[in-house]
C-alpha positions in Angstrom: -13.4 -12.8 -13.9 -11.4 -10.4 -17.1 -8.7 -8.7 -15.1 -10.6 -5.2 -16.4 -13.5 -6.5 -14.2 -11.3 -6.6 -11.3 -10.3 -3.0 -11.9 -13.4 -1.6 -11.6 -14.3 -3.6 -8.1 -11.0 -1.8 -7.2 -12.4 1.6 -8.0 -15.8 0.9 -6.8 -17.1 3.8 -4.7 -18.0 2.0 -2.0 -15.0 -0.1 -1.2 -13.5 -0.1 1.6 -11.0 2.7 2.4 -8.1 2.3 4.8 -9.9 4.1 7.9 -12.0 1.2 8.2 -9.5 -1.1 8.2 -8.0 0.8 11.1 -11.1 1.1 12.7 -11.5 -2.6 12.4 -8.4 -4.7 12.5 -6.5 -2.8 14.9 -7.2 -1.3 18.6 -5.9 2.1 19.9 -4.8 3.6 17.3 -3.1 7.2 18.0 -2.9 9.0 14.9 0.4 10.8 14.6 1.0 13.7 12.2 3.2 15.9 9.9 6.9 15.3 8.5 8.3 17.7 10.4 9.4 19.5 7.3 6.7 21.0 5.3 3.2 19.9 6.7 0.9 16.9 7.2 -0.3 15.1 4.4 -4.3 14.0 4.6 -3.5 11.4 1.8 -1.2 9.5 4.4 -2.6 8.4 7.6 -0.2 7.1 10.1 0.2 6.3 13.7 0.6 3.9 16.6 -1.8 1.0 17.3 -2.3 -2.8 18.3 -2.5 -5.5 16.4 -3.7 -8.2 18.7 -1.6 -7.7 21.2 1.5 -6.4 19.6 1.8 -3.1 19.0 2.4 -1.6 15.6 2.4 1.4 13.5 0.3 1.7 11.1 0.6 3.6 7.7 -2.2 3.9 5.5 -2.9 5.7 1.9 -6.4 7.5 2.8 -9.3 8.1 -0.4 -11.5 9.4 1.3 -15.3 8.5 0.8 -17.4 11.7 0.3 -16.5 14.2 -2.3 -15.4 16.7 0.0 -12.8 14.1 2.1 -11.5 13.1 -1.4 -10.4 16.4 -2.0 -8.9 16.9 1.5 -7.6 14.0 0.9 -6.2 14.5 -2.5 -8.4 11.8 -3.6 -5.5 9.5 -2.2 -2.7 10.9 -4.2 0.2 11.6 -1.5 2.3 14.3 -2.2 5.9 14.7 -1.2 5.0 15.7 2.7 2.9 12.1 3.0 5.8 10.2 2.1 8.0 12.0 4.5 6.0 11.6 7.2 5.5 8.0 6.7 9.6 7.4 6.3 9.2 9.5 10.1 7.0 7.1 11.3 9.3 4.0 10.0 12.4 5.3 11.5 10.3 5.8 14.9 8.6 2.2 14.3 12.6 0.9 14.2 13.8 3.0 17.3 10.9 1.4 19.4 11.2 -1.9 17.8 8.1 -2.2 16.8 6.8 -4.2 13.1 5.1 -1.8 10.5 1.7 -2.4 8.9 1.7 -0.7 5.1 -2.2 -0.3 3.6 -1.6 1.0 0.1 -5.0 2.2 -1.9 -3.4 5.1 -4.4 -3.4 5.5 -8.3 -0.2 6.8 -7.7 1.7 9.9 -6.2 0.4 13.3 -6.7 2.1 15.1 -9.9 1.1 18.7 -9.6 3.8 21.6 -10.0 3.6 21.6 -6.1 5.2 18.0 -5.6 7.7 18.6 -8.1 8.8 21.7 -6.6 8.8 20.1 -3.3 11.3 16.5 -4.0 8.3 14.0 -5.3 11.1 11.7 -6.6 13.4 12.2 -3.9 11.0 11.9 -1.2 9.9 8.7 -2.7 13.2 7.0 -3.5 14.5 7.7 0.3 11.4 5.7 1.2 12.4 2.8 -1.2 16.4 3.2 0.2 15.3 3.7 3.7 12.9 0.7 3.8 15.7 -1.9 2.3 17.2 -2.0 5.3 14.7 -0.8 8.2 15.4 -3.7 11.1 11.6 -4.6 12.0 9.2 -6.2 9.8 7.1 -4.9 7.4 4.1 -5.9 5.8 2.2 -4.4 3.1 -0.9 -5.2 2.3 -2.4 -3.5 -1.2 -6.5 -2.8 -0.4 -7.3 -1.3 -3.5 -5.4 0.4 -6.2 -1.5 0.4 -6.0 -0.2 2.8 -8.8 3.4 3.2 -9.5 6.0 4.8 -7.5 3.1 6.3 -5.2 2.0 2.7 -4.3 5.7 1.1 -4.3 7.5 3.9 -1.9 5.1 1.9 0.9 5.9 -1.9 0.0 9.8 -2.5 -0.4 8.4 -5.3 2.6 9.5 -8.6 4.0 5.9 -9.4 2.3 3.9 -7.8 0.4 -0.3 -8.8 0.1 -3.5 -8.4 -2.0 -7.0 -8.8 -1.4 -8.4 -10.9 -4.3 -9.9 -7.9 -6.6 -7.2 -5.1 -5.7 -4.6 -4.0 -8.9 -1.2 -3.6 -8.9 0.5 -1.8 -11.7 3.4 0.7 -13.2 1.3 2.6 -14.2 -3.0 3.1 -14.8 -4.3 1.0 -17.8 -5.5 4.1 -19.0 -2.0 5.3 -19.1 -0.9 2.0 -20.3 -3.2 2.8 -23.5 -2.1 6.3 -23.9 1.3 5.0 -24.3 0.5 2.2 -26.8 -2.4 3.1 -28.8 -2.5 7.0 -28.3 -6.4 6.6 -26.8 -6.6 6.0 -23.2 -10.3 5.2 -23.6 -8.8 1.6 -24.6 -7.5 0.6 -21.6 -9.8 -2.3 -21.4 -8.5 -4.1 -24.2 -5.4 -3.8 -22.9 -5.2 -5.0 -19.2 -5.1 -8.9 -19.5 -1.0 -7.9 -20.7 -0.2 -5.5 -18.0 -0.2 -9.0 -15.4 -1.8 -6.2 -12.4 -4.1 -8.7 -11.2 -3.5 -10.4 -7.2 -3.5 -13.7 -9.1 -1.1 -12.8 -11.7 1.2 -10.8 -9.2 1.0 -13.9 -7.0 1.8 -16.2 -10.1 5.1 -14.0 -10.8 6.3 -13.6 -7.2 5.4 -10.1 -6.9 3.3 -10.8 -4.1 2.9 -13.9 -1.1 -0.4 -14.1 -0.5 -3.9 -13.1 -1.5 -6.5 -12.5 0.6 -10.1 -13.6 -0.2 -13.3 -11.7 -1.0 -17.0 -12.2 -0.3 -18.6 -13.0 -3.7 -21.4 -10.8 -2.5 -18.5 -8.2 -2.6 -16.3 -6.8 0.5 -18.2 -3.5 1.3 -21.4 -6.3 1.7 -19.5 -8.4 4.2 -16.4 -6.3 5.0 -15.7 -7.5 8.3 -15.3 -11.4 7.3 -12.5 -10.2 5.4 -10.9 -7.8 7.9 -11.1 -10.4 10.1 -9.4 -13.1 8.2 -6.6 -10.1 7.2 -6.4 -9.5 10.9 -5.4 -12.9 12.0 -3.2 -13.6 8.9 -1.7 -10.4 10.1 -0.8 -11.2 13.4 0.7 -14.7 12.5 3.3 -13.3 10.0 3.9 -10.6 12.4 4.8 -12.6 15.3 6.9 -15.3 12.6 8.7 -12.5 11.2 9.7 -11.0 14.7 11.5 -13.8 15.3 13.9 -13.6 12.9 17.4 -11.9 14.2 17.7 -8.1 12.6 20.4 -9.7 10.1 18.2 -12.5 8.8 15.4 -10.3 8.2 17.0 -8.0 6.3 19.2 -10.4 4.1 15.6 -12.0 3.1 14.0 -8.9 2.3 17.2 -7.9 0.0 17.1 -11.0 -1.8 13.2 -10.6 -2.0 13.5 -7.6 -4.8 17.0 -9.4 -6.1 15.2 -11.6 -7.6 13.7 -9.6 -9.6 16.7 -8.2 -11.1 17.6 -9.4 -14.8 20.5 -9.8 -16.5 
């Protein structure tokens, strides 16, 4: 399948959101809200759960399906408020000791006058800095689209997933296109280089594993693969717990090291 292909099953309608993963892989789930700060951000859904029978928290990048929760949603684009809250809910998740569950599904952070004026940048870099050296795992596991900075402030992780036609990327291939060749309309003939692809992440390290999709596509047979995400889940979980606070963080440091270049 062309990686522009794989893009478009990404975008599809239809697909899966992160509600239903909630709804599906975990149990109990008590939605928490706000940063405390400012207000609470619909494009970030976050709370406490179990996974199993370990309990989580969960922190989710929310679409939306129909027109009207896109746009209460923000069509998934967190502003400056979402992140904050989700850092809130990380710090809480490492007070209680409990692992942290990441589902990323965002073209990327929102960047209106409104998040600028509010510390978009900042709020995301304390999420990358805070995240380094949080002392409970964390798993992130991209469902959809992961744009940019929006996507990446949720995955500085001890492991970071895909499912099998999600995208991963600096930026959109239409921005990719606007850069290159001044016509964002030519962002097909383009994406092949860009590497966004689960396979191609996984083939460069930027990702561990990939989980599988029905041929017939995932919002055909969506809970097959929520349940083999759920039990892959719980197994990394209850492997990374046992690592000592030190350990887990020295291996999720030397995770994104690698990645450094000379």
């Amino acid at each position: 399948m062309k990686a522009w292909d794989r893009v478009l099953k990404a975008r599809k309608k239809d697909r899966p959101t992160s509600l239903e993963y909630l709804d599906v892989i975990f149990d109990s789930f008590i939605e928490l809200h706000g940063d405390r700060l400012y207000s609470d951000d619909k494009a970030i859904v976050g709370g406490l759960a179990k996974l199993g029978d370990i309990n989580v928290t969960v922190i989710a990048q929310e679409k939306g399906k129909k027109l009207k929760d896109k746009m209460a949603r923000n069509f998934g684009s967190p502003l400056p408020d979402g992140y904050r809250k989700a850092l809130r809910l990380m710090k809480q998740a490492e007070k209680f000791n409990r692992p942290i569950i990441c589902l990323v599904d965002t073209q990327g952070a929102f960047c209106g006058i409104e998040a600028e004026e509010r510390g978009q940048g900042e709020a995301i870099a304390r999420n990358l800095y805070e995240m380094s050296a949080l002392k409970v795992p964390i798993i992130t596991i991209i469902i959809g689209e992961g744009g940019s900075g929006g996507a990446l402030a949720l995955a500085v992780s001890d492991e970071v997933w895909m499912l099998e036609n999600a995208i991963y990327s600096i930026l959109s291939p239409e921005g990719f296109a606007s850069i290159l060749y001044k016509d964002g309309s030519k962002a097909p003939l383009i994406v092949d280089e860009m590497k966004i692809t689960a396979k191609d992440l996984l083939g460069l390290k930027v990702i561990e594993k990939i989980i599988d999709e029905p041929e017939e596509g995932i919002e055909v047979n969506f809970n097959q693969t929520a349940a083999v995400l759920k039990k892959a889940l719980i197994e990394k979980v209850e492997e990374l717990s046992l690592l000592d606070e030190t350990t887990l963080v020295n291996k999720r440091y030397n995770r994104y090291r690698q990645f450094t270049y000379e």
